[in-house]
C-alpha positions in Angstrom: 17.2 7.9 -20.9 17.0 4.6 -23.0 17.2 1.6 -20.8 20.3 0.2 -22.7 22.4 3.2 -22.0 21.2 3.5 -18.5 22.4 -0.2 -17.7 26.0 0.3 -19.6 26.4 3.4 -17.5 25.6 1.0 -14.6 28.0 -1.5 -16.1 30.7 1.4 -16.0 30.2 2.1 -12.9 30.0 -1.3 -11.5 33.2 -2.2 -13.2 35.3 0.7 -11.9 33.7 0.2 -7.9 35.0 -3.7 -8.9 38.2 -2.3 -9.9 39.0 -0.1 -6.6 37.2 -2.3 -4.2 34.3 -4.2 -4.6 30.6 -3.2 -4.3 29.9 -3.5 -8.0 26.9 -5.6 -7.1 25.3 -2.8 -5.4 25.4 -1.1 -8.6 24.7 -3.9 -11.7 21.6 -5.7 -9.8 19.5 -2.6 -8.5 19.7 -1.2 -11.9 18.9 -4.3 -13.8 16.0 -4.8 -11.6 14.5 -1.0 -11.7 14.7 -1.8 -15.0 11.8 -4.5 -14.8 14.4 -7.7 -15.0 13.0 -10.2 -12.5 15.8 -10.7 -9.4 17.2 -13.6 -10.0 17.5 -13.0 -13.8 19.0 -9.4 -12.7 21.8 -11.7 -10.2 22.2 -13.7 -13.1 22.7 -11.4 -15.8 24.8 -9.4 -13.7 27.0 -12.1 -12.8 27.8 -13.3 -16.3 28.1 -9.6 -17.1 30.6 -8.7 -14.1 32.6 -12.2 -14.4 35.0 -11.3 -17.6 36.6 -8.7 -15.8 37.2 -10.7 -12.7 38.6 -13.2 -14.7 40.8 -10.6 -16.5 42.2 -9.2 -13.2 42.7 -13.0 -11.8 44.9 -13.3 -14.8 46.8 -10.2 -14.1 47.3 -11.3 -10.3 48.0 -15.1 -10.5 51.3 -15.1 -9.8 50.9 -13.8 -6.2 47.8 -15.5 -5.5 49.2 -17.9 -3.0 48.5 -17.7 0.8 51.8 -19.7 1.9 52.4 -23.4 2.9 49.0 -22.9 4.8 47.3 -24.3 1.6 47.9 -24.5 -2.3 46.7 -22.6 -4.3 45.0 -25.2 -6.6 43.0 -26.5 -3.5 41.9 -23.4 -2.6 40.9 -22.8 -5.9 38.9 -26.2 -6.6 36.9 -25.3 -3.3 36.1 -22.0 -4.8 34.6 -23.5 -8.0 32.8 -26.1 -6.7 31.4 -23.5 -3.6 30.7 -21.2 -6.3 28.6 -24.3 -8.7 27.0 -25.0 -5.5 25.5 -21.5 -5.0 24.7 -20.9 -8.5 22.7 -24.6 -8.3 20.9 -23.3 -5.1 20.1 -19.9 -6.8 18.9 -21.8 -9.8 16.7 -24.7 -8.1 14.8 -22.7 -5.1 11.9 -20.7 -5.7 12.6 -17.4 -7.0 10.4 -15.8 -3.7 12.9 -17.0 -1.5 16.0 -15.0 -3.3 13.0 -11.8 -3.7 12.7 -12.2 0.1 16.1 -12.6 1.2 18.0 -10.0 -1.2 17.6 -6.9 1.2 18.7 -8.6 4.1 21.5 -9.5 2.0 22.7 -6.7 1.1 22.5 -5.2 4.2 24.6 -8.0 5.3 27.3 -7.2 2.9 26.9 -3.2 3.4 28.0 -4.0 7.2 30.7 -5.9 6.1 32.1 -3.2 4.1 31.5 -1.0 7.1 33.6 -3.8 8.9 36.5 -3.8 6.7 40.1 -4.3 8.2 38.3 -4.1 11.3 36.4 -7.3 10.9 39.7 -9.7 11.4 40.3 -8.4 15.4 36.7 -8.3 16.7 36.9 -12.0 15.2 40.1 -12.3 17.5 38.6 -10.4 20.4 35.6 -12.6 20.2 37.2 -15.8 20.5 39.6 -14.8 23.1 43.2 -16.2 21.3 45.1 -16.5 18.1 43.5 -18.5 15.7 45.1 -21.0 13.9 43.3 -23.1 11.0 44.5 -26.5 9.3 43.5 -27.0 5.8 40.5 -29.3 6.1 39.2 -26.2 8.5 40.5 -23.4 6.1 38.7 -25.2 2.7 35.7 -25.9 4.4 35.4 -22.6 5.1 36.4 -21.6 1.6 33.3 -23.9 0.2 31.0 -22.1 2.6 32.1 -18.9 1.1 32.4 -19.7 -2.4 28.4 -21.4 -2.2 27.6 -17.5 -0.8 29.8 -16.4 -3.6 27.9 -18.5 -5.8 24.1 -17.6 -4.9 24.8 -13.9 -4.0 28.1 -12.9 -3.7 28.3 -9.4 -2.1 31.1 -8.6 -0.3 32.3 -12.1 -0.3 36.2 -10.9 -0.7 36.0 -9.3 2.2 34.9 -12.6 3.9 37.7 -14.4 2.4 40.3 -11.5 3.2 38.7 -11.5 7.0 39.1 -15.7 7.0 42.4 -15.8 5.7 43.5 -12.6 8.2 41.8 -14.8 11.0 42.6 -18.2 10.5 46.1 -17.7 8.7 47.5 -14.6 10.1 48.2 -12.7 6.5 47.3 -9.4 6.1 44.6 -8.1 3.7 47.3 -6.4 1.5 49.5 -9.6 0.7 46.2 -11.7 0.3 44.5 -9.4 -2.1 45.9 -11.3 -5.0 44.7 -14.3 -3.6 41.4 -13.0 -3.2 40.9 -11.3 -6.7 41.8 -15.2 -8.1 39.4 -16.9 -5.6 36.6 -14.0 -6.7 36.7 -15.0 -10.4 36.5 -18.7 -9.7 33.2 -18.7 -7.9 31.9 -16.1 -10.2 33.6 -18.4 -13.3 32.0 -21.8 -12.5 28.7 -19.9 -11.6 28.2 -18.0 -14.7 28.9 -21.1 -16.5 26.0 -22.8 -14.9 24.0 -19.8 -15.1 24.7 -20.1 -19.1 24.0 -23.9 -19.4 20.9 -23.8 -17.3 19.5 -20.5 -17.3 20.6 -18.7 -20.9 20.0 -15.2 -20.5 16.5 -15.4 -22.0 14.9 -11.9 -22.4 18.1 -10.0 -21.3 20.6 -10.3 -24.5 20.8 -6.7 -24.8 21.1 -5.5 -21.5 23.8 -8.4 -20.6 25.8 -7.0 -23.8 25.5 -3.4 -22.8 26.2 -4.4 -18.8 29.3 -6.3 -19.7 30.9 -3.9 -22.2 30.1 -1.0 -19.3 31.6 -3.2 -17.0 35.1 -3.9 -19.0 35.3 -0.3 -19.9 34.8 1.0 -16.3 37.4 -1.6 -14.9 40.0 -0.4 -17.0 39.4 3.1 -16.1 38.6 2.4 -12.4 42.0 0.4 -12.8 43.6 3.7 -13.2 41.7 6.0 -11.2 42.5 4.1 -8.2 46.0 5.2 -8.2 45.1 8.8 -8.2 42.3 8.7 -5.6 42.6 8.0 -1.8 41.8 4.6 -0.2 39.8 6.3 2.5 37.5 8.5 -0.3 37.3 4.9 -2.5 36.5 2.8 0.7 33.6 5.5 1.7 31.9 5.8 -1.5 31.2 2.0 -2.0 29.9 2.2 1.3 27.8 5.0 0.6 26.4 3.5 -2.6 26.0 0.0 -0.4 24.3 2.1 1.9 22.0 4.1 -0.3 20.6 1.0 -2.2 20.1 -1.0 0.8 17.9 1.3 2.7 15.7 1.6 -1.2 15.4 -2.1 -1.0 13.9 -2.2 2.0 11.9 1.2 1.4 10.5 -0.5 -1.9 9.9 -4.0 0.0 
């Protein structure tokens, strides 16, 4: 199969696990790299690639992106930008070796938190013992920290911010969602636009161009299949597909 139409059936696929979940990371950057892209040209490429339709679905959501008097909105979202520039500087300025190195213990990190899900926000509450209240310096600290994670890797950061908010707020996943599709497509916004200044995408034109258009197409469609497919089948294939490319990572380390 020609590489180009390998990586926009990745892109498709990445955008429609983006549209009913997450976990389209698992899919854009192993297929970008078993194509011979370097990995922190394959992160790169893959977030410029992944962040139009974030953006597009941020737009769609912003008017019930807000997580109460708790914090605005707009200071939430300034953390998340300058988190995400933070990353995407850290990704850009340490040695490549050290993003090789660390990628497959981060993505098992993120393929546990997926296994997590909705559980994730009581062992937090078991753990410490009491209901957990956060003020906003607390609560956008904590954003920054995710949005630099965002930045430099971002797997399975929204269910970070859905398992902070759930924790240190008391909303529920389901009426912070909005909030967390917004907050996604900042980091990934004022990442790839340091990624693009800095970094170009060099060798990878082509396979950015076919990457994004797979990944706009497969959003819309993965926008409507996950109306007619269970939460429960969607939930277990990402973590499937999180599961399966881990364990190659390692097995190709």
């Amino acid at each position: 199969m020609d590489v180009t139409v390998a990586v926009l059936l990745a892109g498709l696929l990445s955008g429609a696990l983006n549209a009913v979940g997450g976990g389209g990371t698992f899919v854009a950057l192993p297929a970008l790299v078993a194509f011979g892209v370097p990995p922190v040209e394959a992160n790169i490429v893959s977030r410029i690639a992944l962040t139009p339709g974030a953006c597009a679905s941020a737009f769609v959501s912003r008017r019930e992106a807000g997580l109460g008097t708790a914090v605005s909105t707009r200071s939430l979202t300034v953390t998340s930008v300058l988190g995400g520039a933070v990353g995407a500087l850290l990704l850009l300025t340490l040695p490549s070796a050290s993003f090789d190195a660390a990628v497959p213990w981060l993505l098992a990190f993120a393929t546990l938190l997926l296994a997590l899900g909705n559980r994730l926000p009581r062992m937090l509450r078991a753990l410490v013992g009491r209901p957990v209240r956060m003020n906003q310096p607390a609560l956008l600290a904590a954003q920054f920290v995710l949005g630099v994670y965002g930045g430099y890797f971002g797997g399975a950061v929204g269910i970070l911010m859905l398992s902070l908010w759930s924790v240190g707020l008391g909303i529920d996943a389901a009426t912070s969602n909005p909030a967390r599709i917004v907050q996604l497509a900042a980091m990934y916004l004022s990442a790839s636009a340091l990624f693009l200044l800095a970094f170009g995408v060099r060798g990878s034109p082509t396979l950015l161009l076919a990457l994004l258009v797979g990944a706009v197409v497969g959003g819309y469609g993965g926008a409507h299949l996950a109306r007619r497919l269970s939460a429960v089948f969607l939930r277990r294939t990402v973590l499937l597909i999180a599961a399966t490319t881990t364990v190659l990572y390692f097995l190709g380390r």
